[in-house]
N, C-alpha and C positions, 0 to 999 in steps of 0.2 A: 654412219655411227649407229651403232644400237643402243639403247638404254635396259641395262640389264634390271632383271626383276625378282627379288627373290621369294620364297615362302619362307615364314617361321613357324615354326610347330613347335609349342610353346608347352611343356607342361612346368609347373614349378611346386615343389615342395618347398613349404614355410612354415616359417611359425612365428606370432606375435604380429602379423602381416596386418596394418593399422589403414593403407590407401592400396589400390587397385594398383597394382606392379605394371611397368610399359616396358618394354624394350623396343629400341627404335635402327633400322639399318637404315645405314644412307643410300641414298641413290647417284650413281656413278653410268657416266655415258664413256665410253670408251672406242677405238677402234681395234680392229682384231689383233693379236701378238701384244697386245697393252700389255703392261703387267698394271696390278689395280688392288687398291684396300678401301676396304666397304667397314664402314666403323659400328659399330654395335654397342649404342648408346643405352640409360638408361631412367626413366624416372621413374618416382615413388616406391626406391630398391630400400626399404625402412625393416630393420631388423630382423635380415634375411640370414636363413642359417645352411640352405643348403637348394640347389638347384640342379634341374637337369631339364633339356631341351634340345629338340633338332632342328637346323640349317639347311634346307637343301638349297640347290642352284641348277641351272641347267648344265650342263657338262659339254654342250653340244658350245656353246658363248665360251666356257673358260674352263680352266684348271687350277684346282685348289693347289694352293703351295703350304700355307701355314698360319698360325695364331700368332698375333704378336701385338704389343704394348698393352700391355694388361694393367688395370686397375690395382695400386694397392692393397692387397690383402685378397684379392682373386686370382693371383698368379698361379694359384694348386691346381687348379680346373682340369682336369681331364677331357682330354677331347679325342677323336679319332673316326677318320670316315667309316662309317658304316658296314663289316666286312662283306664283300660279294657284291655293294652296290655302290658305284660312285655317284656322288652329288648331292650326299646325305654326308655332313657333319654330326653327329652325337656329342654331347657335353654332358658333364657331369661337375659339380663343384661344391664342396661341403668347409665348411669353414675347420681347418683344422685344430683350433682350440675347443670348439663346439659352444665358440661364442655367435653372435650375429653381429651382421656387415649392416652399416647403415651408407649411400653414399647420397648427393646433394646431387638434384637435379639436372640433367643434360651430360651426366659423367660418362666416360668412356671408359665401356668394359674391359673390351680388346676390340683389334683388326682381325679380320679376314682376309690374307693376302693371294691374289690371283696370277 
């Protein structure tokens, strides 16, 4: 079994941003052909109006398949691997009233399903 390891490449545009924003992926041991979701949690997400950030993984361990179960009021997100490179996820997500998102500690953003 290997234990897969990811990067996050984190940039975030905010505003009103009151504590230092976390985002946290879990870690997932797997054997090969597993299918697997790696959750992508959050704290101190306080009055966030709009984000963007890259995923990557190694491509040689798995295959990205898709986003799924999303957080309330994060469901717009745009996301899309990287064109010409796999193992790079791109996100993008703006609140579309152009209000800000507040969510409670340990929430889950979305999955990353493999």
């Amino acid at each position: 079994m290997k234990k897969l390891l990811f990067l996050l490449s984190i940039f975030f545009i905010s505003f009103n941003i009151n504590a230092q924003l976390v985002l946290k992926l879990s870690s997932v041991t797997a054997n090969k052909g597993d299918n697997i979701s790696i959750e992508l949690r959050t704290d101190n997400f306080t009055k966030i109006q709009s984000s963007q950030y890259s995923i990557a993984y190694d491509t040689m361990l798995m295959q990205y398949i898709d986003l799924s179960n999303f957080a309330p009021g994060y469901e717009d997100i745009a996301y899309t691997e990287q064109p010409g490179k796999k193992g790079k996820i791109n996100t993008s997500w703006n609140n579309p009233n152009g209000e800000s998102n507040s969510y409670p500690n340990n929430t889950l953003l979305f999955k990353i399903n493999f």
